[in-house]
Phi, psi and omega in degrees: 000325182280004171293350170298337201280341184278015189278343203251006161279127182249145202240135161287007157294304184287108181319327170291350217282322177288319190279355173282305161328307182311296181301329153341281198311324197263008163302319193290330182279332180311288208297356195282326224224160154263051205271312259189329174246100211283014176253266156017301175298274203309313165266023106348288160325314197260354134309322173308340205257319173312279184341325172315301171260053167087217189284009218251310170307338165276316173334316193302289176334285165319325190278308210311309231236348175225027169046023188227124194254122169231150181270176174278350142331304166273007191295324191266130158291133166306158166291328181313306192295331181298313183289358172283279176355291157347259151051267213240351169272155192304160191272354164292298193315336194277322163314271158012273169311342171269322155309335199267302170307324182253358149280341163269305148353276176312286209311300170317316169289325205250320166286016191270121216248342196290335207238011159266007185271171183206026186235118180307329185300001211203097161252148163266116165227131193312157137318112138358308191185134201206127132019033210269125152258143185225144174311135167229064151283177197290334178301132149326147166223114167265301198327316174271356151290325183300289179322343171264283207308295189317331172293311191277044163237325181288310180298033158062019166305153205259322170255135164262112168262149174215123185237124175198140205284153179303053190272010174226104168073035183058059135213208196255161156326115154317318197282305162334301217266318176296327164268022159274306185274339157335320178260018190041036160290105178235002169284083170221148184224138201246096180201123170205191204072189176277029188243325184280305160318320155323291171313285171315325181299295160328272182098022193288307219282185157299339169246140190273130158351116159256219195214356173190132167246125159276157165120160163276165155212189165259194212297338186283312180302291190289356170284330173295331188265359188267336185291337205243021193282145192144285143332325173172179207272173173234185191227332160172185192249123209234132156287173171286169199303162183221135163209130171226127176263128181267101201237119181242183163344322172278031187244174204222049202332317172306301209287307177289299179339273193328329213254325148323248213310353154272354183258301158011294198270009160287350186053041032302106159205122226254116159270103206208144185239113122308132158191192184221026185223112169284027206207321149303309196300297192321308198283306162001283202291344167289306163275026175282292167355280183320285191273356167310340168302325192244022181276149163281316177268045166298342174256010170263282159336273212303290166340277169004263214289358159281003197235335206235339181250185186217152138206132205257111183235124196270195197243007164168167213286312195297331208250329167321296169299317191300334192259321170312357216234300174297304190309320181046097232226152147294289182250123208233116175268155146205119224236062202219039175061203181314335177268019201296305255259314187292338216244343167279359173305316197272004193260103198270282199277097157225146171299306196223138153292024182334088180266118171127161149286351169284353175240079210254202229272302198274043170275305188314281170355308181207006169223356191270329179153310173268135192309130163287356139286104200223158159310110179244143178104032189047033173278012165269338155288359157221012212235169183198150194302173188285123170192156232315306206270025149252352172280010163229153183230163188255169153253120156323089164259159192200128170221138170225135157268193205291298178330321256238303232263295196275005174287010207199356180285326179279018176245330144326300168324245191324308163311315156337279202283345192305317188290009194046040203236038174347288184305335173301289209315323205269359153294325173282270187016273228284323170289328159307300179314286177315352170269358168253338170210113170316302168327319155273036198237290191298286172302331140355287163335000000 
């Protein structure tokens, strides 16, 4: 079966070579949203519509889709349990976890803008109270509470909610639970899917309104967060994972394998190599072969990277970035020796940059600082990782006095009326006159 894996070297030769790609991409947004699937959307909707008139429907949700009968009650994890979790985890993971919190931390504090303006026209102020999702396979994921709670915490939001469906022993993952109370998070609900987005958006149920959701899921969770933005903020619509590594001869062809084969084994997750050397390509794909081979979900991988990967090799460097430019990778490796460093200057659209061989996807994932929530679905062009400055909005302020005010009115004036907006102009009016006379102020009216 990895002998199948040579289906996916692309040639800058093969005339199709461009359409594949293309096509690459929109497998990949396909997979984000029920965008393309109108029986899916509708009943998305109509969870959602269910969700409107409170708990019986997440109840409803919950049973159909995590096989767990919950009362409205049992919806909130207790303090007991958090502090059991807390507790009861090992105390390396817990270092660890903790190293991790003060490296997102910092990194989060020091790109954080609420508390850097100095221009009167503008205040910032946090989101009130925000959303976190986090996936509930039977595995832990703490990594998407840091990567979430910790930006919004550096914005000074004051509530954090953490919603994840009961998928281990009909609640959430101890460790999940245990670095909630590490971050003094004690709002958590064994709720997840589109019914826990739901929930939050409304605010009909037992868990109160937030005001923005974050985090990752699946197709359900982001179709969900895309149906109900409106209700509240979002954060992006996040697709499955990405990686495109840029590698030439000075790479480490094993090391690039490995580093394919960790965005892979989520199943959905796209691995895809540029380089300009077919002779590399050759070695890549061999050791994919290889090591794909000693994986436990080997045959799933493999699935993957047939459905989802590449390794591309073009006919020089300048046409490599233009496709590296276009592609806008969640996670962009470049992996070229001395030149990495020159070749991420040219690099406009990626969520996260990983420069070097030594920096692979899940230095990012879970320790260097900046949130592992990124854009996916080529939405790096226009989209940026999740981080502190997205948990605060600004407010316009603007004061003019009189002076200030009639130095500019008849051109307020005239721009008015040019829009046919009689009452604008005449709010200036009615302050030119009354400031020479109240009396023609008052007839005015």
């Amino acid at each position: 079966m990895p002998r199948e894996l040579d289906k996916i070297l692309i040639t800058y030769k093969q005339p199709d070579a461009g359409d594949k790609l293309l096509h690459l991409h929109w497998k990949l947004r396909r997979q984000a949203t029920f965008i393309t699937d109108a029986h899916k959307r509708e009943q998305l909707r109509q969870i959602c519509n269910d969700v409107w008139g409170g708990d019986e429907a997440v109840i409803k949700y919950t049973k159909k889709f995590d096989g767990v009968d919950l009362t409205p009650e049992q919806f909130r994890v207790s303090n007991e349990d958090l502090e059991k979790a807390h507790k009861e985890i090992d105390i390396e993971l817990l270092k660890s976890i903790r190293q991790a919190i003060e490296n997102v931390r910092k990194y989060q504090s020091e790109i954080f803008i609420g508390n850097k303006n100095t221009h009167p026209g503008i205040r910032y102020t946090p989101i009130k109270r925000v959303g976190v999702c986090v996936p509930g396979a039977s595995a832990p994921l703490p990594s998407t509470v840091i990567m979430c709670a910790v930006p919004a915490q550096v914005a000074g939001v004051e509530e954090i909610v953490v919603v994840s469906p009961p998928r281990y022993e009909g609640s959430i993952h101890p460790v999940t639970l245990a670095v909630c109370h590490e971050l003094g998070i004690d709002e958590v609900y064994r709720v997840g899917g589109a019914q826990a987005v739901a929930a939050m958006a409304f605010g009909n149920g037992s868990i109160p309104k937030v005001g923005k959701i974050v985090g990752p899921g699946n197709q359900w969770v982001q179709t969900a967060k895309l149906e109900l933005f409106g209700y509240a903020g979002i954060d992006s619509i996040a697709g499955p994972s990405e990686v495109l590594i840029i590698a030439n001869d000075k790479a480490n062809p094993a090391w690039v394998a490995a580093d394919m084969l960790s965005q892979a084994e989520h199943a959905p997750g796209s691995a895809v190599v540029f380089t300009v050397s077919q002779t590399f390509a050759q070695q890549i794909l061999k050791e994919l072969k290889q090591q794909v081979d000693q994986l436990t979900r080997k045959e799933e991988t493999i699935k993957c990277l047939l459905e989802f990967g590449a390794v591309v090799v073009f006919g020089n460097t300048d046409d490599l970035i233009e496709r590296v430019n276009e592609f806008a990778a969640e996670h962009l490796e470049i992996q070229c020796g001395e030149q990495s460093k020159e070749i991420a200057e040219k690099i406009d659209n990626a969520g996260a940059i990983f420069i070097g061989d030594y920096s692979p996807v899940a230095v990012g994932d879970y320790w260097a600082g900046p949130s592992h929530t990124l854009p996916t679905g080529q939405t790096a062009k226009f989209l940026s990782a999740l981080s502190a400055n997205d948990f605060i909005k600004s407010t316009s302020i603007i004061e003019y006095d009189k002076k200030k005010l009639f130095g500019c009115a008849e051109d307020i004036i005239r721009l008015a009326e040019a829009e046919g907006l009689d009452a604008h102009a005449k709010s200036i009016k009615i302050r030119l006159v009354g400031a020479k006379s109240p009396d023609a102020a008052r007839q005015q009216k």
